[in-house]
OpenMM code with the backbone's topology and positions (N, CA, C; nanometers):
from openmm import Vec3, app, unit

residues = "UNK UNK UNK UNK UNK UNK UNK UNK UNK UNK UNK UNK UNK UNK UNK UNK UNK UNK UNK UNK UNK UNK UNK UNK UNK UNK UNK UNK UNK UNK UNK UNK UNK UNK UNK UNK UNK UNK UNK UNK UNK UNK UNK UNK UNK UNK UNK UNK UNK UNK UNK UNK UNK UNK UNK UNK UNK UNK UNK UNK UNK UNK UNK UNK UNK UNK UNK UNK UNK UNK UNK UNK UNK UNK UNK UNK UNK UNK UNK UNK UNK UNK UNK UNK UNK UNK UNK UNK UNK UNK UNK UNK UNK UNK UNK UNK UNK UNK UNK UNK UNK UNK UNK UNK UNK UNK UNK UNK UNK UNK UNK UNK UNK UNK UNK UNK UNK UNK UNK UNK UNK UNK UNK UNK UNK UNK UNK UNK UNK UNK UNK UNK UNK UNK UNK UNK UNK UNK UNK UNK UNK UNK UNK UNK UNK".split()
positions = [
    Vec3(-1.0916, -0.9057, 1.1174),
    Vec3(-1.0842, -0.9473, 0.9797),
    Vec3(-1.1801, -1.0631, 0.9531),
    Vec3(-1.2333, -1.0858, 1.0258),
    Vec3(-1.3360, -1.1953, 1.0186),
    Vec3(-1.4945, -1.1369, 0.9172),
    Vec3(-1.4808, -1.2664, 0.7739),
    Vec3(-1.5888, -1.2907, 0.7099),
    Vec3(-1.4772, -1.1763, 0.5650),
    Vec3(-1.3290, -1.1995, 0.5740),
    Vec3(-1.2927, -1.1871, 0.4657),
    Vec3(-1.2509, -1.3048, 0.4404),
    Vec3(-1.2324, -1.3206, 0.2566),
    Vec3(-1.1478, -1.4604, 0.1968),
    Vec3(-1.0126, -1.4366, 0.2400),
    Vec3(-0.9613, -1.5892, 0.2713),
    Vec3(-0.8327, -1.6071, 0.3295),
    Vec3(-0.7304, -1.5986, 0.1519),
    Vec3(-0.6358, -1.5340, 0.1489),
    Vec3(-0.5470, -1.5475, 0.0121),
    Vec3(-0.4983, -1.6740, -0.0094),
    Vec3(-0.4828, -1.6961, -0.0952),
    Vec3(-0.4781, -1.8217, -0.1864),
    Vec3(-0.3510, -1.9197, -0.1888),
    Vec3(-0.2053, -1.7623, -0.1986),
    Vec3(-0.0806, -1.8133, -0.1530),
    Vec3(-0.0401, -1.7129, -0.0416),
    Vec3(-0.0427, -1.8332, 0.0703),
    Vec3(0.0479, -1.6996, 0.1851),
    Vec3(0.1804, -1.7243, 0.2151),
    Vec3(0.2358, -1.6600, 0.1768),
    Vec3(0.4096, -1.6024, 0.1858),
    Vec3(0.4844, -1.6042, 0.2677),
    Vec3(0.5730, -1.6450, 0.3033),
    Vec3(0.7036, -1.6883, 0.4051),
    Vec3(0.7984, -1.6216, 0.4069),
    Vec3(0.8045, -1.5422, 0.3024),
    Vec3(0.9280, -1.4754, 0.2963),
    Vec3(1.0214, -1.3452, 0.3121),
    Vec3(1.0810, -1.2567, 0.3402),
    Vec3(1.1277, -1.1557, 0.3609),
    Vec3(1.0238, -1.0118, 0.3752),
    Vec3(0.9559, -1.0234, 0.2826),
    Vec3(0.8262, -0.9359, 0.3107),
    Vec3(0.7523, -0.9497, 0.4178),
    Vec3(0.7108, -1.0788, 0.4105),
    Vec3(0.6183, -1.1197, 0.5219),
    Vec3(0.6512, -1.0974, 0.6173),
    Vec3(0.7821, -1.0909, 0.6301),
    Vec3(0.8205, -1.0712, 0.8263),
    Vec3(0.8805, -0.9286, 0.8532),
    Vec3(0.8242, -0.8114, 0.7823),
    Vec3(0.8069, -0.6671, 0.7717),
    Vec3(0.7386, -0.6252, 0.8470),
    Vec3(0.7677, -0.5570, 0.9473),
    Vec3(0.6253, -0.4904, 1.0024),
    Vec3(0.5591, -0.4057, 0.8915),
    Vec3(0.4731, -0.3871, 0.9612),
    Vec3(0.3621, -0.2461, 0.8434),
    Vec3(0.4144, -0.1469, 0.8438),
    Vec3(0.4336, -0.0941, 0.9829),
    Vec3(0.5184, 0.0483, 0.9176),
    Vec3(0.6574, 0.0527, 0.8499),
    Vec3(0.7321, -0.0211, 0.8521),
    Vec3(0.8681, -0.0896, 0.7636),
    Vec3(0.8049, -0.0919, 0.5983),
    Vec3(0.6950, -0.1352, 0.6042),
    Vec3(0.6503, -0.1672, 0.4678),
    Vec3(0.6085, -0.0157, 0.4401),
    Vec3(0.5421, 0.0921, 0.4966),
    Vec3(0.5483, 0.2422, 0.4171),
    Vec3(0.6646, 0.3177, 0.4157),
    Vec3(0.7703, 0.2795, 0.4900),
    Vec3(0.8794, 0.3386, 0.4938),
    Vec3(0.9504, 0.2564, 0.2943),
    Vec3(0.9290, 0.1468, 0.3559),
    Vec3(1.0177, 0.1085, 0.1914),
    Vec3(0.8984, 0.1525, 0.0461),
    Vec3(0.8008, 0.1236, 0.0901),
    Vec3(0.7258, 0.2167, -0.0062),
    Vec3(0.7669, 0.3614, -0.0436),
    Vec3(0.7831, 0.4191, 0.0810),
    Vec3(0.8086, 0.5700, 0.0584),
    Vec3(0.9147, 0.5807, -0.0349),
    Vec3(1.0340, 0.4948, 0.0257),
    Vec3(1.1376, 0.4861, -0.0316),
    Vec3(1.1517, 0.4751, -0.1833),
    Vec3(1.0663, 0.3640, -0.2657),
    Vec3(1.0566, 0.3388, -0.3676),
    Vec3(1.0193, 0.4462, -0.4425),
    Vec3(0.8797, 0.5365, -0.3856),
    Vec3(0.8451, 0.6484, -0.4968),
    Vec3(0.9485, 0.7289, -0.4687),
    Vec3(1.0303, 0.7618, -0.3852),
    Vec3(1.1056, 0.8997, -0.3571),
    Vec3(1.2060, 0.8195, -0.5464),
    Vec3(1.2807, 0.7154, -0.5257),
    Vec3(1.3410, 0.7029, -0.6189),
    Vec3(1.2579, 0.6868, -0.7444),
    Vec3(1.1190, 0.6898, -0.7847),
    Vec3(1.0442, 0.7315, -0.9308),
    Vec3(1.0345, 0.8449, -0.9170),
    Vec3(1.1089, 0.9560, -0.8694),
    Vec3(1.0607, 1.0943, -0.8827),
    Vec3(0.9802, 1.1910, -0.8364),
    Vec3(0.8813, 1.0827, -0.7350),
    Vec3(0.8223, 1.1803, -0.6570),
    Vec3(0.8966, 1.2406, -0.5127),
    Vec3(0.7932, 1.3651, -0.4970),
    Vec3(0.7747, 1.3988, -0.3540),
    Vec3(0.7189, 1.3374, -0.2369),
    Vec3(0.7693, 1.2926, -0.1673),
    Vec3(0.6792, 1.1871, -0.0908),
    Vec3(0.6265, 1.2382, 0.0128),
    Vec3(0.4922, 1.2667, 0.0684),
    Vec3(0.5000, 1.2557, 0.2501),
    Vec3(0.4017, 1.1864, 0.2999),
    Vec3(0.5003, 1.1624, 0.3412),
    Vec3(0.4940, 1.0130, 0.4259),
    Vec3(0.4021, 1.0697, 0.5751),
    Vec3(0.2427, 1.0445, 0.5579),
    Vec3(0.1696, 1.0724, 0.6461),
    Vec3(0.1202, 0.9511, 0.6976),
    Vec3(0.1608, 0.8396, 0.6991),
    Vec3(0.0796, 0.7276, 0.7745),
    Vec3(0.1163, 0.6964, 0.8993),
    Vec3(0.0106, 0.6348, 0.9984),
    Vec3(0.0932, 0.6109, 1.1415),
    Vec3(0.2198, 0.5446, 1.1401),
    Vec3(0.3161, 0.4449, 1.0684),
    Vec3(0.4207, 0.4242, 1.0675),
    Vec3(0.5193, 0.5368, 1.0747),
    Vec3(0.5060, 0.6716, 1.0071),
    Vec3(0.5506, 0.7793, 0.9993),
    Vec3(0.5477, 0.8849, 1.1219),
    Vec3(0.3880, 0.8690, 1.1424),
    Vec3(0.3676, 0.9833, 1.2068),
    Vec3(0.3596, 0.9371, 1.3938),
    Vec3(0.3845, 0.8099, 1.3869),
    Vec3(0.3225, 0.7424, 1.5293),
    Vec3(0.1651, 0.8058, 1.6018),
    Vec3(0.0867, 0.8275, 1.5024),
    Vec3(-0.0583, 0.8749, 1.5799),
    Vec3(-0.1347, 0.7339, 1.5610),
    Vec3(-0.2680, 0.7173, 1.5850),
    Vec3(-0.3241, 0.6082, 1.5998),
    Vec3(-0.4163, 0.5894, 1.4668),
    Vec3(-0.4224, 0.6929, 1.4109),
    Vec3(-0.5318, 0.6440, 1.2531),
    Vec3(-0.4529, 0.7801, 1.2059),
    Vec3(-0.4793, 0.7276, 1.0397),
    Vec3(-0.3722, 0.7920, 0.9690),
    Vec3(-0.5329, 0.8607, 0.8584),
    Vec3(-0.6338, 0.8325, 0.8853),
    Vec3(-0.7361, 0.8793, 0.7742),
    Vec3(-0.7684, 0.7653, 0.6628),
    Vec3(-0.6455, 0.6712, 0.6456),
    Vec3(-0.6797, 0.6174, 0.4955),
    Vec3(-0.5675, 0.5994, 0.4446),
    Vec3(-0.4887, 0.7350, 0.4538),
    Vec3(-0.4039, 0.7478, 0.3632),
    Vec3(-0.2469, 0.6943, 0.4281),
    Vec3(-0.1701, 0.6637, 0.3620),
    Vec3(-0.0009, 0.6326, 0.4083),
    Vec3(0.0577, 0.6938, 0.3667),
    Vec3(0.0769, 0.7265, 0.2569),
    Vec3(0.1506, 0.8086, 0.1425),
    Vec3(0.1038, 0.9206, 0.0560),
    Vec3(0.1561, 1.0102, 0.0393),
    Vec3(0.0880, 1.0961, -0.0678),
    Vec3(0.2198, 1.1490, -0.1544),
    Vec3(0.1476, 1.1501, -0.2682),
    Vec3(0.2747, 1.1298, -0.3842),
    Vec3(0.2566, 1.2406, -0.4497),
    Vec3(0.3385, 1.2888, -0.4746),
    Vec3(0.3692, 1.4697, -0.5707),
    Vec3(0.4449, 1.4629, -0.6891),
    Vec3(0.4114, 1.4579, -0.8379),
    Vec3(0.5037, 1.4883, -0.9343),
    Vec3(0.4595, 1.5276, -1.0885),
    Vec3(0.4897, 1.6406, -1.1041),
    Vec3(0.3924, 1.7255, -1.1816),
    Vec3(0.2946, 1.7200, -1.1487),
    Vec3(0.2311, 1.7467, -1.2318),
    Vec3(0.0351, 1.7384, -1.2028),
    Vec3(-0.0284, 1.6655, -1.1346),
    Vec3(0.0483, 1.5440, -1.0954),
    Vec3(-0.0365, 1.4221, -1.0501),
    Vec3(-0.0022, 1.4239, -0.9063),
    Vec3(-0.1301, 1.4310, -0.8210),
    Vec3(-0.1018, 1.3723, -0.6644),
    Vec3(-0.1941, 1.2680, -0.6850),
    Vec3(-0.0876, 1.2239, -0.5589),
    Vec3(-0.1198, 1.0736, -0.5966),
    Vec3(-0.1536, 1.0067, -0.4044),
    Vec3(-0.2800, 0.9322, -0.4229),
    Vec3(-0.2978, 0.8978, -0.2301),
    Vec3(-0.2422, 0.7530, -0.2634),
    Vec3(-0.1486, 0.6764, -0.1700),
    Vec3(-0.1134, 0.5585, -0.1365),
    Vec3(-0.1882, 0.4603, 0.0367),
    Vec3(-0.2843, 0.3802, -0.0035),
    Vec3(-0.2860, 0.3178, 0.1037),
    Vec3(-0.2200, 0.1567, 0.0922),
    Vec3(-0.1453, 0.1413, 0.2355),
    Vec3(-0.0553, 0.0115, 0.2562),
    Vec3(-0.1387, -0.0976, 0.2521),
    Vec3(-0.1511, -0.2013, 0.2678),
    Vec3(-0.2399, -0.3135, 0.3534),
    Vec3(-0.1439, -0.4115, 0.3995),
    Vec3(-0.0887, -0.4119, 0.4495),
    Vec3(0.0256, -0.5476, 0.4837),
    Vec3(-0.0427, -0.6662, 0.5129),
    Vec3(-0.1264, -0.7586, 0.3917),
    Vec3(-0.2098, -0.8497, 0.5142),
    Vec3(-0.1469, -0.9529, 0.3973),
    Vec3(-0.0918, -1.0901, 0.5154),
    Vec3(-0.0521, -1.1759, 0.4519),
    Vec3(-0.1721, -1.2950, 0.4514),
    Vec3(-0.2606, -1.2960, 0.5354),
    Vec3(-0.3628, -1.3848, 0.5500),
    Vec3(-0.4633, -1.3849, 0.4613),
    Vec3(-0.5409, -1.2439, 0.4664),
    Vec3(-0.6579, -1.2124, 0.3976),
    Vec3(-0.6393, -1.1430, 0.2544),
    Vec3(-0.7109, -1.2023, 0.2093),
    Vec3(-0.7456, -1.0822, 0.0808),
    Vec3(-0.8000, -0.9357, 0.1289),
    Vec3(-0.7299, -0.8166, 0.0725),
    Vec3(-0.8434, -0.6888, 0.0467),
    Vec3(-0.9244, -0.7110, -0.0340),
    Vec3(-1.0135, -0.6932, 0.0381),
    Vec3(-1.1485, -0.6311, -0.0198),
    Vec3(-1.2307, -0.5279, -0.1415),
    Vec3(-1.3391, -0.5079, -0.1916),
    Vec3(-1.3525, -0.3803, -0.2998),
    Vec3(-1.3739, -0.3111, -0.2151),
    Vec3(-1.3974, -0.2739, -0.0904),
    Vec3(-1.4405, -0.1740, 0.0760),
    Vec3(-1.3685, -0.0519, 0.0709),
    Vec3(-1.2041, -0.1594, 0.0241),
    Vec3(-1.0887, -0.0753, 0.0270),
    Vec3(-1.1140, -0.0099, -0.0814),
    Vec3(-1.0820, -0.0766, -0.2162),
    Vec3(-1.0905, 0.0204, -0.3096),
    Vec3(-1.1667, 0.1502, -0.2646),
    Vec3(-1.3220, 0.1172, -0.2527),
    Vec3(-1.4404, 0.2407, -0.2508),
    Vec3(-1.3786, 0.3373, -0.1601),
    Vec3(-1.3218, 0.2890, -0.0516),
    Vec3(-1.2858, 0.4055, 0.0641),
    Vec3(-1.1654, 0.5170, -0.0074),
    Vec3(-1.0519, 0.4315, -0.0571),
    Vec3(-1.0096, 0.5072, -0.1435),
    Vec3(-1.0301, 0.5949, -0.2365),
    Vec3(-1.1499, 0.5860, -0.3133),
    Vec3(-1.1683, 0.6366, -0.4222),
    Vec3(-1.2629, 0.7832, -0.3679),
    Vec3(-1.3167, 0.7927, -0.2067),
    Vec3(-1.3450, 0.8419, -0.1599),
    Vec3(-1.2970, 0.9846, -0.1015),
    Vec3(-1.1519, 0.8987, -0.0250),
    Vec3(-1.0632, 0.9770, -0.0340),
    Vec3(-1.0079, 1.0788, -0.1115),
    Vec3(-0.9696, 0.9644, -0.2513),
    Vec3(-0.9659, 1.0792, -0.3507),
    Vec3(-1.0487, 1.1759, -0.4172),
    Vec3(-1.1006, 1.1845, -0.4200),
    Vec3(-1.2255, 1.2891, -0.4395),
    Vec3(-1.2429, 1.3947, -0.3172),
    Vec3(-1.2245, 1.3667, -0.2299),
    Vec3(-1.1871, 1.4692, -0.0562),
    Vec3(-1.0678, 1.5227, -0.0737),
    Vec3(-0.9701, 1.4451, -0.1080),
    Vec3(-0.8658, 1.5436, -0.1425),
    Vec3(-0.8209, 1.6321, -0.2336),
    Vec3(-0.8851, 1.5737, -0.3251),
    Vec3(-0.8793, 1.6210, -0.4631),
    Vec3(-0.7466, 1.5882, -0.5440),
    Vec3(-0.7111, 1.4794, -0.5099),
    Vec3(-0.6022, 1.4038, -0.6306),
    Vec3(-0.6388, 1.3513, -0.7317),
    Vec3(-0.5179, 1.3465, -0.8432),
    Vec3(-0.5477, 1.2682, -0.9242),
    Vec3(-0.5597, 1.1479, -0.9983),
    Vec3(-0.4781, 1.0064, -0.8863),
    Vec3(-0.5387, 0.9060, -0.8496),
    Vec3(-0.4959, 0.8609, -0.7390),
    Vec3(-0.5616, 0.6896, -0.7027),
    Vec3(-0.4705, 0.6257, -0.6064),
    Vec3(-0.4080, 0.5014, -0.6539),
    Vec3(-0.3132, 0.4850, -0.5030),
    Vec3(-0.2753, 0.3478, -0.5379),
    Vec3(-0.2921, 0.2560, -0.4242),
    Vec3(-0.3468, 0.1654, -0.3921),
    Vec3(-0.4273, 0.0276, -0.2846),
    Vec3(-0.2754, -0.0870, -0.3136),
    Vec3(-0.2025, -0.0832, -0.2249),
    Vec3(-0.0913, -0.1876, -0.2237),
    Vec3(-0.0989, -0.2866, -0.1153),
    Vec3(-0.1070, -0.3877, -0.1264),
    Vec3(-0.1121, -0.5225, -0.0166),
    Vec3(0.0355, -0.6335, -0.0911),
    Vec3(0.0482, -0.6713, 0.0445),
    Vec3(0.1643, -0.7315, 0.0090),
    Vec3(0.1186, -0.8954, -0.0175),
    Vec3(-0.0048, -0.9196, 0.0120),
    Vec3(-0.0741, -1.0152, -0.0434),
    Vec3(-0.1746, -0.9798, -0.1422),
    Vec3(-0.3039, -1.0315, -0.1266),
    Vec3(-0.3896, -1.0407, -0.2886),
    Vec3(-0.4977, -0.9880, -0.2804),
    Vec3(-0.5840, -0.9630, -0.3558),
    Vec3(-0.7074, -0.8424, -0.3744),
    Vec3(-0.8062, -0.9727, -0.4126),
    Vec3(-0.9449, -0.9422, -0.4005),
    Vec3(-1.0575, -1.0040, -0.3603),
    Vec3(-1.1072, -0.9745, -0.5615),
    Vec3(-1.1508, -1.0814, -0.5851),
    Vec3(-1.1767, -1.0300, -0.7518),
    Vec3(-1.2534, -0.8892, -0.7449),
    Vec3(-1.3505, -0.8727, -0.6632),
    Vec3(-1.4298, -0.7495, -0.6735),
    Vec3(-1.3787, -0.6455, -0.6543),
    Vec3(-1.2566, -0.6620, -0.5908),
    Vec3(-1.1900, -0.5523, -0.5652),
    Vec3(-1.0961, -0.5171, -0.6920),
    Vec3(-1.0472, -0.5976, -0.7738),
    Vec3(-1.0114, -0.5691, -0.9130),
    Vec3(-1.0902, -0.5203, -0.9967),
    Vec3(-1.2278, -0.5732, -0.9680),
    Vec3(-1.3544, -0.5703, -1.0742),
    Vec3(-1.3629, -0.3545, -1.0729),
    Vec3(-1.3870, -0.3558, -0.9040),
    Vec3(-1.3995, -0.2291, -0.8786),
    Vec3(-1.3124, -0.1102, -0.9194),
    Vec3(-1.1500, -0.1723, -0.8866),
    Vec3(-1.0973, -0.0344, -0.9665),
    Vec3(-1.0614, -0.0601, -1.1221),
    Vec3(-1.1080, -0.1448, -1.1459),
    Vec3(-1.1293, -0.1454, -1.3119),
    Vec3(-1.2223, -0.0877, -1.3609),
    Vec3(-1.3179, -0.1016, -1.3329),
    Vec3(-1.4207, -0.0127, -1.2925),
    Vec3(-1.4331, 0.1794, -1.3121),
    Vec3(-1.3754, 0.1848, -1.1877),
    Vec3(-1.3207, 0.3073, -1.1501),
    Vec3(-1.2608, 0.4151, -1.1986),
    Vec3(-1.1403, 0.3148, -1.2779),
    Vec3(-1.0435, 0.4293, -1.2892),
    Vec3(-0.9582, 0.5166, -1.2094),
    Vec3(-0.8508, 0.5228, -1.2620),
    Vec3(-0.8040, 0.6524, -1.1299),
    Vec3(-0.7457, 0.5548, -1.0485),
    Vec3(-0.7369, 0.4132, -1.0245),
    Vec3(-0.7017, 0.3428, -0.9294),
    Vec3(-0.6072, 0.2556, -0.9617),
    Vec3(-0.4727, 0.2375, -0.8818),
    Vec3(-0.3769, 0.1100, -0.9022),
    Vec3(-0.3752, 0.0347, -0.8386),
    Vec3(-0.4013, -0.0871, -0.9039),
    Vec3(-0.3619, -0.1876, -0.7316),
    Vec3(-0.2365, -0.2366, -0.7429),
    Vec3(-0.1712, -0.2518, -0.6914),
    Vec3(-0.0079, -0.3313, -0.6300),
    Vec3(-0.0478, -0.4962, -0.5699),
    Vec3(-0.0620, -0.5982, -0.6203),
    Vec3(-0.0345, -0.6880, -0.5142),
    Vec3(0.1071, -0.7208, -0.4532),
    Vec3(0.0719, -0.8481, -0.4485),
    Vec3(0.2191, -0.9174, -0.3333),
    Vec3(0.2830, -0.9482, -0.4660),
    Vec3(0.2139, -0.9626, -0.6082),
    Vec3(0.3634, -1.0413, -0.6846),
    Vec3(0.4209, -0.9294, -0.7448),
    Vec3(0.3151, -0.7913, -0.7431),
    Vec3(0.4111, -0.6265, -0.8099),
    Vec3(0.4586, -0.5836, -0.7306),
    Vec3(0.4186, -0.6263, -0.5859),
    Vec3(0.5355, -0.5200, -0.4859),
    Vec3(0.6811, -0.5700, -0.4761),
    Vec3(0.6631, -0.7336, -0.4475),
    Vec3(0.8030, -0.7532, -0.4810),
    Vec3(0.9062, -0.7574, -0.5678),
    Vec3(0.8491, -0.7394, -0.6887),
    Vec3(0.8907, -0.6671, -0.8465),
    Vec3(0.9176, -0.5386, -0.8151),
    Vec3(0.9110, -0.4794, -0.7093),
    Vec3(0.8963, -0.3330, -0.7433),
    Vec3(0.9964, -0.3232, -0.6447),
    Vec3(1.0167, -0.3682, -0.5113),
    Vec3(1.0870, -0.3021, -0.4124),
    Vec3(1.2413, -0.4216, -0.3973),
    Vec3(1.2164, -0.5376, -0.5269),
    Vec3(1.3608, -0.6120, -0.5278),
    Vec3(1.3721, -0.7160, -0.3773),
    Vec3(1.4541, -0.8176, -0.4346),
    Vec3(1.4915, -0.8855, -0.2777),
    Vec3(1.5333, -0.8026, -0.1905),
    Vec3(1.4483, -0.8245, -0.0582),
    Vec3(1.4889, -0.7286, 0.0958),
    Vec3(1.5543, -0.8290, 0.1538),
    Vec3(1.7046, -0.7847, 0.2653),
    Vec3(1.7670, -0.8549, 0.3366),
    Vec3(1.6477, -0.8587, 0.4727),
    Vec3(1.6931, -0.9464, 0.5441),
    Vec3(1.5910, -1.0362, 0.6529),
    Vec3(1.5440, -0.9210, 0.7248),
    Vec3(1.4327, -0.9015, 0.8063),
    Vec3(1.3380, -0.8520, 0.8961),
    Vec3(1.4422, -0.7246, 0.9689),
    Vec3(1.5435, -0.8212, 1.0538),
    Vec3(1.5912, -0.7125, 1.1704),
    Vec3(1.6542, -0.6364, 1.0750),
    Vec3(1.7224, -0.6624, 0.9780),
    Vec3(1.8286, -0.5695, 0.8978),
    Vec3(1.7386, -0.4428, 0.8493),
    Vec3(1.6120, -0.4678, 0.7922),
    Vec3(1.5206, -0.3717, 0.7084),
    Vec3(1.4487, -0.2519, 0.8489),
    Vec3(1.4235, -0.3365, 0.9480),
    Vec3(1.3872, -0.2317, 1.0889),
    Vec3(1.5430, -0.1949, 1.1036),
    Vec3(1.6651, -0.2686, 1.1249),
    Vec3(1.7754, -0.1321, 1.1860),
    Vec3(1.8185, -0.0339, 1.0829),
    Vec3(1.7858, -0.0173, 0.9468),
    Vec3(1.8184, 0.0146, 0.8635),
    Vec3(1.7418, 0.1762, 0.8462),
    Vec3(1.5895, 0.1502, 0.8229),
    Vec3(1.5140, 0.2512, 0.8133),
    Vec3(1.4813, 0.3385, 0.9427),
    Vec3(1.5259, 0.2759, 1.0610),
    Vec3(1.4881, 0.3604, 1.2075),
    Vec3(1.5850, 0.4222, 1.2727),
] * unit.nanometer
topology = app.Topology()
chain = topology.addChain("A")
for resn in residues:
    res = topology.addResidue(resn, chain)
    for name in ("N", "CA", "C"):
        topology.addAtom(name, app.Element.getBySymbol(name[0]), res)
């Protein structure tokens, strides 16, 4: 990760002490309850060693949808990410994505899927809006495994 910006506020709290694959499992979790189909193809899921890009892929009506995680509490993502994504989508042929970090996006990387189109970003202050207070670390691993 060296020669990315370090994020601005780094986080202490219940998220933060998530592993990554804990964090696509409660992701998964979240779209299964908006209605989608979820599958859950990322190495947290699948235990292989590279997942392609993708973590999630989302099904509901018309719209598939690619999800990549970033669990980084240190660094900002990058616009790298965005582009790789948007890459993706177009290989798969969905109809958008969504780039979620449980910390913060690099301005260019906003600039980019504003840009873009077709693209959501999630930071650290919509994910935890989105997935509600989590009870502590061990409870969220004995829970989902």
């Amino acid at each position: 990760m060296q020669g990315l910006k370090n994020v601005r506020n780094r986080r202490t709290d219940a998220l933060s002490q998530v592993g990554w694959d804990q964090l696509e499992v409660l992701l998964a979790t979240y779209y299964r309850g908006q209605g989608y189909t979820v599958d859950h193809c990322g190495t947290g899921a699948t235990s292989s060693r590279f997942d392609g890009g993708i973590d999630l892929k989302l099904h509901k009506d018309d719209a598939y949808i690619l999800v990549q995680c970033k669990h980084w509490n240190a660094k900002q993502v990058p616009h790298n990410a965005v582009h790789e994504l948007m890459g993706l989508m177009v290989n798969e042929g969905a109809t958008g994505v969504i780039l979620v970090t449980s910390g913060e996006f690099t301005r260019a990387a906003i600039e980019a899927a504003t840009r873009q189109g077709h693209v959501q970003l999630v930071d650290g202050d919509d994910l935890r809006g989105m997935l509600g207070p989590l009870p502590d670390a061990s409870r969220v691993c004995t829970e989902a495994g």
